[in-house]
MARBA-905613 format. One record per residue (C-alpha): residue in one letter; residue number from 1; x negated, y, z negated. Coordinates in nm, 2 decimals. Each point is the difference from the previous one (the first is absolute). Layout:
N
  resn  resi      px      py      pz
     A   NUM       X       Y       Z
...
//
This chain:
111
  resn  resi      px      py      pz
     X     1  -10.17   22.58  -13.77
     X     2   -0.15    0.33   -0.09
     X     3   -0.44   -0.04   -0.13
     X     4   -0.14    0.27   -0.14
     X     5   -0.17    0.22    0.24
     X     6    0.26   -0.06    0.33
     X     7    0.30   -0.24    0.09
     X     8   -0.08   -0.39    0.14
     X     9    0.18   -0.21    0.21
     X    10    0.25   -0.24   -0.18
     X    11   -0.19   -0.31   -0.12
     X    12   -0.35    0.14    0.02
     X    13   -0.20    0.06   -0.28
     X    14   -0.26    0.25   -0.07
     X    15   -0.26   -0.15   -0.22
     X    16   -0.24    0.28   -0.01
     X    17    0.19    0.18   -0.19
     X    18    0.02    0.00   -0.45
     X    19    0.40    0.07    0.02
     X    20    0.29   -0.06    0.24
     X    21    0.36    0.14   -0.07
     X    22    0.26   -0.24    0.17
     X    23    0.38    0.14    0.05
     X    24    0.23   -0.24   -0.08
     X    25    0.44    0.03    0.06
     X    26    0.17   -0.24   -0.27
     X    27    0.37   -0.12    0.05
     X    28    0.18   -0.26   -0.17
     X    29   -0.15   -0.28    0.22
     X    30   -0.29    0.14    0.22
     X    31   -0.36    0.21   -0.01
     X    32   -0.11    0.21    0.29
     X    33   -0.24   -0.07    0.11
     X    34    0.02   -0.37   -0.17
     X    35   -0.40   -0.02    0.04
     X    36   -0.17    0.26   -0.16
     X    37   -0.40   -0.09   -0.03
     X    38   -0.25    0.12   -0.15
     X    39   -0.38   -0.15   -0.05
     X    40   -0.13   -0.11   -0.35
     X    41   -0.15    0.25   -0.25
     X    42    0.20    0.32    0.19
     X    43    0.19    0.18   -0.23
     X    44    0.34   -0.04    0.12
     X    45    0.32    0.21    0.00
     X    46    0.32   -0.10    0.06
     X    47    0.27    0.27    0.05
     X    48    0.36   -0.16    0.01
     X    49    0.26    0.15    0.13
     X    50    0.31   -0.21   -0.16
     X    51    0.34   -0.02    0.15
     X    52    0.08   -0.21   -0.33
     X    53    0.00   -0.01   -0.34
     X    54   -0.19   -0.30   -0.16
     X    55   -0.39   -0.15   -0.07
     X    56   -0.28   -0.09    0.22
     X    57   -0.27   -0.25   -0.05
     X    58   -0.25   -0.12    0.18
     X    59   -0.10   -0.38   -0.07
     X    60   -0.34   -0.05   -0.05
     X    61   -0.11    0.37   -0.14
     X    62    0.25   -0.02   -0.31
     X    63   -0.35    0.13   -0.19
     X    64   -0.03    0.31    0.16
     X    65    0.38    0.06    0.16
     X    66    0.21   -0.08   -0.31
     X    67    0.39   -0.03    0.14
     X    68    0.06    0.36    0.12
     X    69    0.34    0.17   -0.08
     X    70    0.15    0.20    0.34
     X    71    0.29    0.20    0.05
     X    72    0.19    0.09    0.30
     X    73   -0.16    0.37    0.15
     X    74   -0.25   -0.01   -0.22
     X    75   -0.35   -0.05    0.12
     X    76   -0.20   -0.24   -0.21
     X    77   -0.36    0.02    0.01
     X    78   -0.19   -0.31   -0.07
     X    79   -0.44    0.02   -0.07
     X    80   -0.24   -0.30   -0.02
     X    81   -0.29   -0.14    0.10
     X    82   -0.03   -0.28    0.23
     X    83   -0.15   -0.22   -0.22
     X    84    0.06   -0.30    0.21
     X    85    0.02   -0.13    0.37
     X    86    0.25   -0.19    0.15
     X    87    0.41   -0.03    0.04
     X    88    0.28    0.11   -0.27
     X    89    0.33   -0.02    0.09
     X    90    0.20    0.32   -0.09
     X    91    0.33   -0.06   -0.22
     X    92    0.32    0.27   -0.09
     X    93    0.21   -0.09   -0.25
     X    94    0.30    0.24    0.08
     X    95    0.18    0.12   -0.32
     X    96    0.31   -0.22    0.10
     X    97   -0.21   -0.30    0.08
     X    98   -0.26   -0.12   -0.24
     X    99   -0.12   -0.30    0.19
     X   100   -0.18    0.23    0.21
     X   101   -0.04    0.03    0.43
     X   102   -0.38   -0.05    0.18
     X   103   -0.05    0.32    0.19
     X   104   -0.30   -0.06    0.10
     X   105   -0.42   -0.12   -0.03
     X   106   -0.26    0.22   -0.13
     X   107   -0.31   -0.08    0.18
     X   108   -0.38    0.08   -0.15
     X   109   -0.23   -0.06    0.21
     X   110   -0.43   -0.03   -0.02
     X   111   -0.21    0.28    0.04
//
């Protein structure tokens, strides 16, 4: 997990700061790391690095993170504010597989 202004520990979360940039690796049935974090009102960055082609949602933020097209090499970059705290699961529907895979949980935490 990379926050703007240095590089934290996996699973710690810097809520001093307004933005956080989290590096996320995409394959066809996992997210490294599979817990990104960040704290509510950050403005929040995602930067996937796909291995597969397909879409990725993230229950609960549908609002602001409509279904996000990715393709395999291509970093995807992903902005929005953390409107809300709490858990939402991560899902990647590969090109070949519509129902879609959980990769992971998006965690927002307080301030």
């Amino acid at each position: 997990v990379i926050l703007a202004g240095g590089v934290a520990d996996q699973g710690s979360v810097d809520c001093s700061a307004d933005t956080v940039t989290l590096e996320l690796t995409l394959t066809a049935d996992s997210l490294t790391p599979d817990d990104p974090a960040a704290c509510r009102d950050q403005d929040v960055t995602l930067q996937v690095a796909p291995e597969a082609d397909g879409f990725l949602h993230i229950h609960g933020y549908d609002d602001q993170v409509p279904a996000t097209e990715v393709t395999a090499g291509e970093e995807t970059v992903i902005e929005f504010t953390a409107s809300r705290s709490g858990q939402y699961p991560i899902e990647f529907h590969p090109a070949d597989d519509p129902e879609g895979v959980s990769v992971g949980i998006l965690t927002i935490d307080e301030r």
